[in-house]
C-alpha positions, 0 to 999 in steps of 0.5 A: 500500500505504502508503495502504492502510494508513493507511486502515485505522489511520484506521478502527480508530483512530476506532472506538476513538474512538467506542466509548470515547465512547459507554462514558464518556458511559454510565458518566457517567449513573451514580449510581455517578459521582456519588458519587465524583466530584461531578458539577459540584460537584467531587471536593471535594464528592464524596458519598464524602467525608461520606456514606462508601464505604459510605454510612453516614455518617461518624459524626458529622454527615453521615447514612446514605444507603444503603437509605433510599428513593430518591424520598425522597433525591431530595426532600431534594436538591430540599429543599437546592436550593430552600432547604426544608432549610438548609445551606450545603454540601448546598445548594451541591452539590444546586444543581450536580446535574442532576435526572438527576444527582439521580436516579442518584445517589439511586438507586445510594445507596437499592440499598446494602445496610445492616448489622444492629444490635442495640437498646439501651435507654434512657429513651427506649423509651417515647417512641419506642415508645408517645409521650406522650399526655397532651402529644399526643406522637406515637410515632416508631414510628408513623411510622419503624416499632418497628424504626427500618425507616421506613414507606412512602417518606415516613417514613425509617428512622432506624436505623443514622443517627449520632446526632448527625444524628438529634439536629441535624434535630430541633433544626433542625425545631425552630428553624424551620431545616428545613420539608420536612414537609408535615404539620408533624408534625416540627415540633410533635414537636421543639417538644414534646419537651425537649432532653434527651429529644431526644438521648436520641431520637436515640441510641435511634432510631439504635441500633434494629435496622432493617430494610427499609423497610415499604410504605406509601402514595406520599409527599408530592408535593414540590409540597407547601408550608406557607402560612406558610414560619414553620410558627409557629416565631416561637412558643416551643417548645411544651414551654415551661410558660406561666409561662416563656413570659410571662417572656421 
């Protein structure tokens, strides 16, 4: 009887086992864990930790990630990774993360949903909506949609975005520290506006009202590269009249 019993706690006792397995090993393969926990990174590094419960960023310099389009956060964590986008801490983390780790946890932020906001005005409506023709200053409507929503999944929305951030990646694209563009329209748009115009950019963009993100055609392939990983930063910022530039 005594063996019989036995028997039966070994049974029930190693299909607990394996049933709690099996459920942990499922729930590691979400993006939801990831955020949380930080995968091989570590809880210090937890996604929460910058990007917020709600993953709308923490006000300052760390971005919205919720809405934004899945394969697009999913190319800047490769960007961090191989060094296209320069920071020290997300370069760290992107390089602990599994692609499959990339993947769910991009695909868990993109399904958050993202509060509406109102407009504001400012100087900078007329650049964001219709650029500057005369200096071949293209629209950020264009691209990122006359609500701020993004167009397609290569164009980001940039509503609901901290300003600061909005304003930290222009000055990196313009200094040559961020060269994800395949295009280098990114580039040539930082380099042409002044900085001024670029924070006042920033805080109109991320005050527009949003939206879902518009269709649009497949994004780059990640495969893409510049020739030269310069992109012609070693140049002065295109804004800079030609007197100035004979000067330095």
């Amino acid at each position: 009887m005594r063996n019989c019993l036995f028997l039966m706690i070994a049974i029930l006792t190693g299909g607990c086992t394996a049933a709690e397995t099996t459920s942990l090993d499922r729930f590691s393969q979400t993006g939801r864990l990831v955020a949380l926990s930080g995968a091989d990174a570590g809880p210090a590094n937890a996604c929460i930790g910058c990007h917020g419960l709600d993953g709308l960023g923490n006000g300052a310099g760390s971005p919205r990630l919720a809405g934004l389009d899945a394969g697009y956060l999913e190319r800047q964590l490769e960007a961090y990774g191989d060094g296209r986008r320069a920071h020290a801490r997300m370069s760290w983390i992107a390089g602990k993360l599994s692609i499959d780790e990339r993947r769910v946890v991009s695909r868990y932020y993109a399904a958050m949903p993202v509060p509406s906001r109102g407009a504001a005005g400012g100087q900078a409506l007329a650049l964001y909506h219709r650029g500057d023709p005369e200096r071949g200053l293209l629209a950020c409507a264009a691209c990122h949609g006359e609500q701020g929503q993004g167009l397609g999944p290569a164009n980001p929305p940039l509503a609901g975005q901290p300003p600061a951030y909005l304003a930290e990646q222009l000055r990196l694209w313009r200094i040559g520290k961020r060269r994800n563009d395949p295009g280098n329209v990114m580039l040539r748009i930082s380099q042409l506006l002044t900085p001024s115009e670029a924070t006042a950019l920033a805080a109109y963009s991320a005050s527009l009202p949003g939206g879902p993100p518009s269709p649009g055609p497949p994004a780059a392939s990640p495969a893409a590269r510049r020739g030269d990983p310069r992109s012609g930063v070693s140049g002065p910022p295109l804004h800079v009249p030609e007197s100035a530039r004979a000067a330095e």
